[in-house]
mmCIF file as gemmi writes it, N, C-alpha and C atoms, coordinates in Angstrom:
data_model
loop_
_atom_site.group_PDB
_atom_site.id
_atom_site.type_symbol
_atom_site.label_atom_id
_atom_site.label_alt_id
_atom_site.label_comp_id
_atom_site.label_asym_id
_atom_site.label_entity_id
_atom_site.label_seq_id
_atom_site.pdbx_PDB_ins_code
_atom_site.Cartn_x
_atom_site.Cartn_y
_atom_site.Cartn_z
_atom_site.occupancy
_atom_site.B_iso_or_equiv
_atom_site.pdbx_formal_charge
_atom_site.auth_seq_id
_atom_site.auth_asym_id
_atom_site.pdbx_PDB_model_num
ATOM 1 N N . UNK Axp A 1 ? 206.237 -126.414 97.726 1 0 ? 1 A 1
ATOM 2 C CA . UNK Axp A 1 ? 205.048 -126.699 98.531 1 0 ? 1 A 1
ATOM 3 C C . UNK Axp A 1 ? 205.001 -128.192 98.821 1 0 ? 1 A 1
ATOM 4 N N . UNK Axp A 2 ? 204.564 -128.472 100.084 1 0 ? 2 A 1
ATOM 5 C CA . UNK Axp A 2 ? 204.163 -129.971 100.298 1 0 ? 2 A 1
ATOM 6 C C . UNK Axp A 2 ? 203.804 -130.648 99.696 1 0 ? 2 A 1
ATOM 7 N N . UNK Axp A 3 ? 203.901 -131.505 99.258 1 0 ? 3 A 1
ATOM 8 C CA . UNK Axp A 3 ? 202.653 -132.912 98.61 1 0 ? 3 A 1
ATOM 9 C C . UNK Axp A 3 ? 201.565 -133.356 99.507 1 0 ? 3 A 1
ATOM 10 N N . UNK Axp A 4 ? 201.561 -133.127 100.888 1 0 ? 4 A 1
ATOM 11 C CA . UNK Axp A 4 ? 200.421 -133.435 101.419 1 0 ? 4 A 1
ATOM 12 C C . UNK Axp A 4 ? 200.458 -134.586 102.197 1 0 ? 4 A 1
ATOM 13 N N . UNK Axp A 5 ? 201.515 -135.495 101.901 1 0 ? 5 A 1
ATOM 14 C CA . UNK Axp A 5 ? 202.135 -136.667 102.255 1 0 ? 5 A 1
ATOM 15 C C . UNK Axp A 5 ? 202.625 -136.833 103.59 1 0 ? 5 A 1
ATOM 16 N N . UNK Axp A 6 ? 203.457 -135.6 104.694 1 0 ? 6 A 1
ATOM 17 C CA . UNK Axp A 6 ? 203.753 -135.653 105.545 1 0 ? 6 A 1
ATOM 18 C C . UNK Axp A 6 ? 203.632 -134.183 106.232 1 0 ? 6 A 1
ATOM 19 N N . UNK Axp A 7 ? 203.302 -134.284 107.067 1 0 ? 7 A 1
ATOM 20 C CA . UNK Axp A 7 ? 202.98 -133.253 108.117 1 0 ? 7 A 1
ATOM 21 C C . UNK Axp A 7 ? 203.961 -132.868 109.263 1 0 ? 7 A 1
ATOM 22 N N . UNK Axp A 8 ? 204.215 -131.757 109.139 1 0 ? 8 A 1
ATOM 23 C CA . UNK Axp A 8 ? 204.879 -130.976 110.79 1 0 ? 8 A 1
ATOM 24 C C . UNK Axp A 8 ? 204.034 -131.612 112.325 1 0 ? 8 A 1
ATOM 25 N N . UNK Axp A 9 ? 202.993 -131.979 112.257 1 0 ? 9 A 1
ATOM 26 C CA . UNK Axp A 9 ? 201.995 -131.991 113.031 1 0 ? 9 A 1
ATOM 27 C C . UNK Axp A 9 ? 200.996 -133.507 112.852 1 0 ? 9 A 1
ATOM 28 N N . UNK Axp A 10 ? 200.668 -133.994 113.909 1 0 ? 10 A 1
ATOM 29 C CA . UNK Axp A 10 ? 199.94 -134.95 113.588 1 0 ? 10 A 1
ATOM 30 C C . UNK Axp A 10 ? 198.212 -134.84 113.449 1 0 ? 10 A 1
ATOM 31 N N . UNK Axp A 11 ? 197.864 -135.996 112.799 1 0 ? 11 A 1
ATOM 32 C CA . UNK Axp A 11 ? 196.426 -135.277 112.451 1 0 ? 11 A 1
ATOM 33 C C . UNK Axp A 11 ? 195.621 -135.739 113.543 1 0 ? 11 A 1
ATOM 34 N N . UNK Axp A 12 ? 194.681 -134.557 113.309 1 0 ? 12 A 1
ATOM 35 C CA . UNK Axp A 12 ? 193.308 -134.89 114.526 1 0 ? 12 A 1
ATOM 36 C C . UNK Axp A 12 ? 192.398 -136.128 114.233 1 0 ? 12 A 1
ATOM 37 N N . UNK Axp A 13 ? 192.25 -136.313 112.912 1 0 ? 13 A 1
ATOM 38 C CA . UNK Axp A 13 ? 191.871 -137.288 112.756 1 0 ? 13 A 1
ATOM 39 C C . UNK Axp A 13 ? 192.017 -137.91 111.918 1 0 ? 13 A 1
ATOM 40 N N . UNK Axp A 14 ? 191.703 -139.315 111.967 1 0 ? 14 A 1
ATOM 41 C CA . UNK Axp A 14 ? 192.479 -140.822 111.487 1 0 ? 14 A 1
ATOM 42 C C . UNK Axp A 14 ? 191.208 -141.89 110.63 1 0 ? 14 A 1
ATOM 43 N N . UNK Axp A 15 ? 191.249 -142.1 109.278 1 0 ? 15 A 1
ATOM 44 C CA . UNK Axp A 15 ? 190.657 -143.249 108.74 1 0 ? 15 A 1
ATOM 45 C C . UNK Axp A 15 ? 190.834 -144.323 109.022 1 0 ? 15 A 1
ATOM 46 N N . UNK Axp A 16 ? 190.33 -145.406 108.988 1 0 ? 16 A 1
ATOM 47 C CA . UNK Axp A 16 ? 190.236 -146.766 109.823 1 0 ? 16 A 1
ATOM 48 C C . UNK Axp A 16 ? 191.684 -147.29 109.547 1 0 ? 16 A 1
ATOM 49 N N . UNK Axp A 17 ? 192.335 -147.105 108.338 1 0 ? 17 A 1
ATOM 50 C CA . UNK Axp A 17 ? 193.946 -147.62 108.018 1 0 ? 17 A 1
ATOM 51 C C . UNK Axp A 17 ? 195.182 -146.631 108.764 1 0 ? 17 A 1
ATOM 52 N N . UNK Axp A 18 ? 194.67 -145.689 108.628 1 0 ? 18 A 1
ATOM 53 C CA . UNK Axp A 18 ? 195.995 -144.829 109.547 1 0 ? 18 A 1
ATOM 54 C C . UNK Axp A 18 ? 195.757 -145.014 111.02 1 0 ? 18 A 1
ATOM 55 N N . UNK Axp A 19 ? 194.107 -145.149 111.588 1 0 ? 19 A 1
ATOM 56 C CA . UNK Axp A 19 ? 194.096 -145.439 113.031 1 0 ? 19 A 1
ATOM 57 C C . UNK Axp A 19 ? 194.536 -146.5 113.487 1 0 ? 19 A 1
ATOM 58 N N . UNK Axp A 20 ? 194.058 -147.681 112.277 1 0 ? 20 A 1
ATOM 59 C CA . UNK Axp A 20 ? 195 -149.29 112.756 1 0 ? 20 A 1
ATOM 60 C C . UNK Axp A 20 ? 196.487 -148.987 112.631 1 0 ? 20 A 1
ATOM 61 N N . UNK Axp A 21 ? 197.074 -148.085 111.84 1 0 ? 21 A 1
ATOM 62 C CA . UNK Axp A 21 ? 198.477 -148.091 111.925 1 0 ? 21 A 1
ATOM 63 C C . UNK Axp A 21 ? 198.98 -147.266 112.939 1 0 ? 21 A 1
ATOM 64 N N . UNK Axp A 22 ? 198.351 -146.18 113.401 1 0 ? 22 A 1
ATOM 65 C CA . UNK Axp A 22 ? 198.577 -145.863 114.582 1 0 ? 22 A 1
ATOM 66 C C . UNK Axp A 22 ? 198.683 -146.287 115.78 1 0 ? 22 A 1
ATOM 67 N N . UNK Axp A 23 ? 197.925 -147.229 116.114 1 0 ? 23 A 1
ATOM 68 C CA . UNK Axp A 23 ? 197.685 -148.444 117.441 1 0 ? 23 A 1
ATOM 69 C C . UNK Axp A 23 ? 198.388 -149.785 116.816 1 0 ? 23 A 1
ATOM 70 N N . UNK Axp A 24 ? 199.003 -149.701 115.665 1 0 ? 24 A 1
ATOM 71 C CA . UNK Axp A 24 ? 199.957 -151.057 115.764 1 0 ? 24 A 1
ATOM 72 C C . UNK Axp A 24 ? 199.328 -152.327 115.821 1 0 ? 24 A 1
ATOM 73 N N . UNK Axp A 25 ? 197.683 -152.119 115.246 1 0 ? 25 A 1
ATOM 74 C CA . UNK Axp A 25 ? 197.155 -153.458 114.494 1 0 ? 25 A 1
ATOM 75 C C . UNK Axp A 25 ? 196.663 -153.197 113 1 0 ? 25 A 1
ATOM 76 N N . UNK Axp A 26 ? 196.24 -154.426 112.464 1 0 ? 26 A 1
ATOM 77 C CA . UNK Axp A 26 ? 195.945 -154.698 111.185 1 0 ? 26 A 1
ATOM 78 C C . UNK Axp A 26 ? 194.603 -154.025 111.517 1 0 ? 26 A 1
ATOM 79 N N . UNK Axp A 27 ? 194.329 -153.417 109.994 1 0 ? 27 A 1
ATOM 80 C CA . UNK Axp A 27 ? 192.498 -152.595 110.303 1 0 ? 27 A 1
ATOM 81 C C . UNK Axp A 27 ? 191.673 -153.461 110.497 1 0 ? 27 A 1
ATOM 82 N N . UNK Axp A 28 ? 191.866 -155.232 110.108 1 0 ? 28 A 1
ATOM 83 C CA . UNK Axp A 28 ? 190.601 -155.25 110.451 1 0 ? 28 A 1
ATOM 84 C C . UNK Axp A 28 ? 189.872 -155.562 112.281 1 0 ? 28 A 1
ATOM 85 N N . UNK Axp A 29 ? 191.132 -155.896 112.972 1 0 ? 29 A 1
ATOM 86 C CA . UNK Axp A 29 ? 191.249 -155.376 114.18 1 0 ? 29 A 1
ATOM 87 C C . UNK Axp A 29 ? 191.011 -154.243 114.89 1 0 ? 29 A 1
ATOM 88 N N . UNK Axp A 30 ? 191.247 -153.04 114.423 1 0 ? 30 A 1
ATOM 89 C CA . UNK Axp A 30 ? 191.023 -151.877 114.464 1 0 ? 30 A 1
ATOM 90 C C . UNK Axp A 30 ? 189.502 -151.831 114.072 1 0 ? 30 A 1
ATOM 91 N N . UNK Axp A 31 ? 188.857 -152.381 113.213 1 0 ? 31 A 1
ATOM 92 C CA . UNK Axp A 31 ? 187.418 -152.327 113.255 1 0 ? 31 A 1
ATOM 93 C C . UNK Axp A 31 ? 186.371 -153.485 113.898 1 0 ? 31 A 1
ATOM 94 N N . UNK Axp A 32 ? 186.791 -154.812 114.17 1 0 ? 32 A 1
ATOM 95 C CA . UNK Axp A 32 ? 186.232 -155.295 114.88 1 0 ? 32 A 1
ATOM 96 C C . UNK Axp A 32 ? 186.623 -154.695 116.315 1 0 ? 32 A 1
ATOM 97 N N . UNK Axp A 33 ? 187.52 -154.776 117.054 1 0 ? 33 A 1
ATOM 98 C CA . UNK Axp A 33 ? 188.002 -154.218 118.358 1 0 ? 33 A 1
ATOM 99 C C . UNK Axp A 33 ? 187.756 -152.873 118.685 1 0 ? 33 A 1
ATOM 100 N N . UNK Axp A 34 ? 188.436 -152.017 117.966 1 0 ? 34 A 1
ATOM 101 C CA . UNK Axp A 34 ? 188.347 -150.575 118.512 1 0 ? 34 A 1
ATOM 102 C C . UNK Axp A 34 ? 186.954 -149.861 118.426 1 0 ? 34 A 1
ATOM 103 N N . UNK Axp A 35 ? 187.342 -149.416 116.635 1 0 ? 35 A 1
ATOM 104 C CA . UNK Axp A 35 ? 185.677 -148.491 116.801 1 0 ? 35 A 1
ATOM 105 C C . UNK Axp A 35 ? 184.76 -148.949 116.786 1 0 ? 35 A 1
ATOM 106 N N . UNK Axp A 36 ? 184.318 -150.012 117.315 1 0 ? 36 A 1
ATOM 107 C CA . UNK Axp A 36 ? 182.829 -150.146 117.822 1 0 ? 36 A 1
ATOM 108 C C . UNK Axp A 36 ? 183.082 -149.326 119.443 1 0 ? 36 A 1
ATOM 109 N N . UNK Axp A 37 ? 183.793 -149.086 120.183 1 0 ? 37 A 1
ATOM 110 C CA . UNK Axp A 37 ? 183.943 -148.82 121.093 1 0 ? 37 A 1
ATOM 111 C C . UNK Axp A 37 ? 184.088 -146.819 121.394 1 0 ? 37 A 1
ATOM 112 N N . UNK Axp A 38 ? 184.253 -146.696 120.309 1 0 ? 38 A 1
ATOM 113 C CA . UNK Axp A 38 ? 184.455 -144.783 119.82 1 0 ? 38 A 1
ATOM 114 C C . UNK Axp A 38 ? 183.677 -143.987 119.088 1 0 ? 38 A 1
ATOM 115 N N . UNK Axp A 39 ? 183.545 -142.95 119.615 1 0 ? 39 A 1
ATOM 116 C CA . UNK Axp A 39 ? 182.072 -142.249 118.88 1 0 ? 39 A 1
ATOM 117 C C . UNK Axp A 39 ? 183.146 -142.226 117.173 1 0 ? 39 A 1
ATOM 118 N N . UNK Axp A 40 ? 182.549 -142.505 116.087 1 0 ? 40 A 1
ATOM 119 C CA . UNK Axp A 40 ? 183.026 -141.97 114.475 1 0 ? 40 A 1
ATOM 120 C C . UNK Axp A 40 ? 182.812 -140.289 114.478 1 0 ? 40 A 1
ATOM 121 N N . UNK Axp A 41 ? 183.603 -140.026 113.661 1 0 ? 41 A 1
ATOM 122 C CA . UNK Axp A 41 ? 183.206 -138.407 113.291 1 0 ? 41 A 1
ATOM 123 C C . UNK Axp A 41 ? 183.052 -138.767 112.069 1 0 ? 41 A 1
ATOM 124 N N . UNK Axp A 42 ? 181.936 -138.174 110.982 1 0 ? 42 A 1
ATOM 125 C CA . UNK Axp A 42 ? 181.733 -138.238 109.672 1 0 ? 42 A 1
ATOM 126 C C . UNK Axp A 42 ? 181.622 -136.842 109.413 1 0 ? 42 A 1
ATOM 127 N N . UNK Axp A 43 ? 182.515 -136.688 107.814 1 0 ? 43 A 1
ATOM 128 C CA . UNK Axp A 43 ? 182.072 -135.692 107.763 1 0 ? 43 A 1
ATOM 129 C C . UNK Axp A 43 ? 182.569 -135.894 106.064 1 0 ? 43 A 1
ATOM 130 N N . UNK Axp A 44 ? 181.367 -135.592 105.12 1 0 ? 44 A 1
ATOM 131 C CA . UNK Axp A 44 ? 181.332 -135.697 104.133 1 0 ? 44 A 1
ATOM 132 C C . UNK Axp A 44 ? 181.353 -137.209 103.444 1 0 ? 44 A 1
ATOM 133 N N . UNK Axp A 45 ? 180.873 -138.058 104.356 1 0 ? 45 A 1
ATOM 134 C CA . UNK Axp A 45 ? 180.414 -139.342 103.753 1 0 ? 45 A 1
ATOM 135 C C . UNK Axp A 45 ? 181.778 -140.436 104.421 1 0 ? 45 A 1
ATOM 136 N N . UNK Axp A 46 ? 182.959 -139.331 104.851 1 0 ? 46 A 1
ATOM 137 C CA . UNK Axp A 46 ? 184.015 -139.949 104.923 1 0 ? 46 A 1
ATOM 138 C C . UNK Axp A 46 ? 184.318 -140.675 107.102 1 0 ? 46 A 1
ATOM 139 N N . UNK Axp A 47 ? 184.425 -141.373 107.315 1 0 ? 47 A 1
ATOM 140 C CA . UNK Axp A 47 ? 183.979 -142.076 108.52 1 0 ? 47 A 1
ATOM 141 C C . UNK Axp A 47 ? 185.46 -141.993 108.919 1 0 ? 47 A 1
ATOM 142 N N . UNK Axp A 48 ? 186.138 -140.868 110.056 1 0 ? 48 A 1
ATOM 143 C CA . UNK Axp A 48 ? 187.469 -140.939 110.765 1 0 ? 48 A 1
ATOM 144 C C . UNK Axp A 48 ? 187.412 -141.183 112.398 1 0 ? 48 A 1
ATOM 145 N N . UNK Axp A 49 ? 187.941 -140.755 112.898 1 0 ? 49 A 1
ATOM 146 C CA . UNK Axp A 49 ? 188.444 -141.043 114.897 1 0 ? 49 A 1
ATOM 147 C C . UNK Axp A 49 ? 189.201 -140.116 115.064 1 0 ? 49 A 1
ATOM 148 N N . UNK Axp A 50 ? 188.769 -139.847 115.969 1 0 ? 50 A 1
ATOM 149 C CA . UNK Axp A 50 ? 190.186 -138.666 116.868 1 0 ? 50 A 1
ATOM 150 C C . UNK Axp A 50 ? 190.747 -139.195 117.205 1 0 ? 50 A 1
ATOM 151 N N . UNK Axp A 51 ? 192.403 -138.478 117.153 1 0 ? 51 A 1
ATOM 152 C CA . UNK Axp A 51 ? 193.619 -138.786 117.577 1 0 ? 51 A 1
ATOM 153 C C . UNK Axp A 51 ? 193.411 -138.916 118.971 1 0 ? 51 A 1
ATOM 154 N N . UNK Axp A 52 ? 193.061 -138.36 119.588 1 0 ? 52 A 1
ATOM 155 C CA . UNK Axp A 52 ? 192.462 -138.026 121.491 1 0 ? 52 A 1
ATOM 156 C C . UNK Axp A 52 ? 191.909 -139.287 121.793 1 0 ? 52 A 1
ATOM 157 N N . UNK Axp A 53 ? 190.926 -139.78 121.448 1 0 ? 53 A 1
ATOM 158 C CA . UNK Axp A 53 ? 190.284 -141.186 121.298 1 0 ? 53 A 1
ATOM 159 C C . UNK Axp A 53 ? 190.899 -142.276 121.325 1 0 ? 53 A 1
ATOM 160 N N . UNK Axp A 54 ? 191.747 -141.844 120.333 1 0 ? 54 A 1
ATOM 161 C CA . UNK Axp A 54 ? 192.182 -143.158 120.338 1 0 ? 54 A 1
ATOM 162 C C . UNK Axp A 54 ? 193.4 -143.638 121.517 1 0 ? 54 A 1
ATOM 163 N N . UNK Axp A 55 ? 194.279 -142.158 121.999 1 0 ? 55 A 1
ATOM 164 C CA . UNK Axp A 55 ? 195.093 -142.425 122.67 1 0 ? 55 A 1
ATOM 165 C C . UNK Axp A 55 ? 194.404 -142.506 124.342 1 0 ? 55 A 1
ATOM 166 N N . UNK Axp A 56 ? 193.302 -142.158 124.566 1 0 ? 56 A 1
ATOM 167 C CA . UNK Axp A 56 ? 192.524 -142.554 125.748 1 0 ? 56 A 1
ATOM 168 C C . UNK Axp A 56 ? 192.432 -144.045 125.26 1 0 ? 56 A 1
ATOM 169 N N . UNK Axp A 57 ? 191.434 -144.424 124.438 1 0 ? 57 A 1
ATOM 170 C CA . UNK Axp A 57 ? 191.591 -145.942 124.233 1 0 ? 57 A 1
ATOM 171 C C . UNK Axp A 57 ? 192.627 -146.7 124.588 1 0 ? 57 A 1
ATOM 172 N N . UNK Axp A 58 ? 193.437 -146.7 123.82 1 0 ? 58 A 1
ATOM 173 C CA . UNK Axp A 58 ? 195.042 -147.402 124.338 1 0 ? 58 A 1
ATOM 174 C C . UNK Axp A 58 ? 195.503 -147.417 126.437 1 0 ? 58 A 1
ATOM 175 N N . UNK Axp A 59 ? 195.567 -145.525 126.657 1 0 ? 59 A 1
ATOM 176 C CA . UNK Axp A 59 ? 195.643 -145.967 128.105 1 0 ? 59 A 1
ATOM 177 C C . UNK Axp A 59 ? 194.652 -146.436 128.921 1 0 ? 59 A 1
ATOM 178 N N . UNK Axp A 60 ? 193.397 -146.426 128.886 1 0 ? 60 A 1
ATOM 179 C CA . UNK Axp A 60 ? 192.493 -147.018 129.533 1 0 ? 60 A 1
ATOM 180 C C . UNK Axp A 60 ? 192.635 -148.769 129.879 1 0 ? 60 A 1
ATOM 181 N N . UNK Axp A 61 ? 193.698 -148.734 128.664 1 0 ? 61 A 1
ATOM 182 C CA . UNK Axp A 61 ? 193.28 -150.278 128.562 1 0 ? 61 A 1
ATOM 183 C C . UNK Axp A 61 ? 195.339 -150.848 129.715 1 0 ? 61 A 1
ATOM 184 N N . UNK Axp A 62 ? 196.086 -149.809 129.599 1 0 ? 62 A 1
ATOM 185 C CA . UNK Axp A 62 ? 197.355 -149.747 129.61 1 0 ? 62 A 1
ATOM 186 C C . UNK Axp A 62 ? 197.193 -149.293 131.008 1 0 ? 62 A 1
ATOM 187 N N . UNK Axp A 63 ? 196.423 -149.019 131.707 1 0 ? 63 A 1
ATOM 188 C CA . UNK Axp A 63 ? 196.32 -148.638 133.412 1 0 ? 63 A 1
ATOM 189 C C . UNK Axp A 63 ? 196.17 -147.141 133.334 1 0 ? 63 A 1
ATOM 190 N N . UNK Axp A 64 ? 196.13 -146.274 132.535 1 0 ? 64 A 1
ATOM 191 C CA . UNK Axp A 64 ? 195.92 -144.355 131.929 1 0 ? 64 A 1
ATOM 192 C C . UNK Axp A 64 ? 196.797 -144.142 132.651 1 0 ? 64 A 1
ATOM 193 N N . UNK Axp A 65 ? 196.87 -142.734 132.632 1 0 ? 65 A 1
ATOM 194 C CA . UNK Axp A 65 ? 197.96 -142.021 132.947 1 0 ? 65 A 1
ATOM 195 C C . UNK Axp A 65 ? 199.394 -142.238 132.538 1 0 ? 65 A 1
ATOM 196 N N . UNK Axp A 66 ? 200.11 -141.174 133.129 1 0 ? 66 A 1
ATOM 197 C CA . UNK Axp A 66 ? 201.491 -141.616 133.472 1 0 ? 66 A 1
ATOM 198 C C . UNK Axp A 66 ? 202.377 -142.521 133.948 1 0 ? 66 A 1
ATOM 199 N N . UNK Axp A 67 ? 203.22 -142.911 133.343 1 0 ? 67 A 1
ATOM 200 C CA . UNK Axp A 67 ? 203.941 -144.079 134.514 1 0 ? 67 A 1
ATOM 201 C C . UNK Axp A 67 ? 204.408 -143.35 136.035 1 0 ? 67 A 1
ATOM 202 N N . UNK Axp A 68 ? 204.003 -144.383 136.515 1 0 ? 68 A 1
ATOM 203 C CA . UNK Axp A 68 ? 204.796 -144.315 138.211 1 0 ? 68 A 1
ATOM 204 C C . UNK Axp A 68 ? 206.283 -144.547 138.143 1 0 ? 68 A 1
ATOM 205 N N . UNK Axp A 69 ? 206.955 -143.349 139.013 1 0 ? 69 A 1
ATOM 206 C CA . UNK Axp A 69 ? 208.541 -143.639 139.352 1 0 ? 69 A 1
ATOM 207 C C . UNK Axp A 69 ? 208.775 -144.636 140.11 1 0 ? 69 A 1
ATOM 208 N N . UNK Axp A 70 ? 209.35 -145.568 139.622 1 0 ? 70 A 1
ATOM 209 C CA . UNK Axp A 70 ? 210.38 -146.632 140.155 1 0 ? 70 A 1
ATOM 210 C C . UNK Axp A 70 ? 210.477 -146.494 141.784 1 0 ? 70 A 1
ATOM 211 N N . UNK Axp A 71 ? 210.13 -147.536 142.124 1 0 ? 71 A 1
ATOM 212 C CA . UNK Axp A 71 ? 210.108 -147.058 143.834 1 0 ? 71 A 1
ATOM 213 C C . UNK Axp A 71 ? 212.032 -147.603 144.346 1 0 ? 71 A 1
ATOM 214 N N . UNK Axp A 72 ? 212.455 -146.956 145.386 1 0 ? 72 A 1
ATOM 215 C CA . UNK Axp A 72 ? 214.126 -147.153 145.747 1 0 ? 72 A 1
ATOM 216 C C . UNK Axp A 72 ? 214.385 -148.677 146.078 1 0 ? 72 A 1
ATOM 217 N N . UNK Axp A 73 ? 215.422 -149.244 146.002 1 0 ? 73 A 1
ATOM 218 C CA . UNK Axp A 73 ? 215.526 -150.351 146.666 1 0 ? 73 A 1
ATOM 219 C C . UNK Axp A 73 ? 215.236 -149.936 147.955 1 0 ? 73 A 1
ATOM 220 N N . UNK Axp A 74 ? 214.717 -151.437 148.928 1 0 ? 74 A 1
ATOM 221 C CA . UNK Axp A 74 ? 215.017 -151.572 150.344 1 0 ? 74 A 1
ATOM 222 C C . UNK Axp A 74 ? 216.132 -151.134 151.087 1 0 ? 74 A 1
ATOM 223 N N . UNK Axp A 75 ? 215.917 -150.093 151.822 1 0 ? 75 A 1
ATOM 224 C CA . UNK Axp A 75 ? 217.12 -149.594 152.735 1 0 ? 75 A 1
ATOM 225 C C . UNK Axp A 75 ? 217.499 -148.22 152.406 1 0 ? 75 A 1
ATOM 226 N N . UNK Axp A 76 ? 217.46 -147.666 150.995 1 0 ? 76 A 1
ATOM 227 C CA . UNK Axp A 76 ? 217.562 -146.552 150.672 1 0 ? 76 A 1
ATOM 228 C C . UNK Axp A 76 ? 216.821 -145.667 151.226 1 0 ? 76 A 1
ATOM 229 N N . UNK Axp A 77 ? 217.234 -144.209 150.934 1 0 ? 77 A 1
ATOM 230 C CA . UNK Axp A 77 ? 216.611 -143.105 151.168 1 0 ? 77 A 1
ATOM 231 C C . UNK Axp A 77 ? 215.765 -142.362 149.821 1 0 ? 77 A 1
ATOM 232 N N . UNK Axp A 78 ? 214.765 -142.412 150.136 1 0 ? 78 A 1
ATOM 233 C CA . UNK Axp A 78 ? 213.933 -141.812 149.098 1 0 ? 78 A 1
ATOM 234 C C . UNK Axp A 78 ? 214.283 -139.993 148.504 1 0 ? 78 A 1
ATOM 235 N N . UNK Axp A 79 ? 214.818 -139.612 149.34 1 0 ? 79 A 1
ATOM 236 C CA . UNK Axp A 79 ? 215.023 -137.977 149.286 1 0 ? 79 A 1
ATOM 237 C C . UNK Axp A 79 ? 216.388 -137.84 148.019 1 0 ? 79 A 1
């Protein structure tokens, strides 16, 4: 059986140290910067973020969406 340690699947939701490690800052960045900006989910005293949240956060700030395809050089044919 698992230890609990690593998952097939990523989690829905994230404590202020796995969400800063998820977005690739130090927590206390992650708590001055981010979640003031994200609804908290509490549940049992314990204060997490959705995974969803946070990755809207990031593209909102990154232009959202998808990247755009590379447009052709000059002179080419697009087809």
């Amino acid at each position: 059986m698992p230890d609990g340690s690593r998952f097939a699947f990523p989690p829905r939701l994230m404590r202020a140290a796995a969400a800063a490690h998820y977005l690739g800052m130090s927590e206390s960045s992650f708590r001055a910067t981010v979640a003031p900006q994200l609804q908290k989910v509490e549940i049992g005293g314990m204060v997490s973020w959705r995974r969803e949240d946070l990755d809207a956060w990031v593209d909102a700030r990154a232009g959202g969406g998808a990247p755009s395809a590379p447009e052709a050089p000059a002179g080419w044919d697009s087809a």
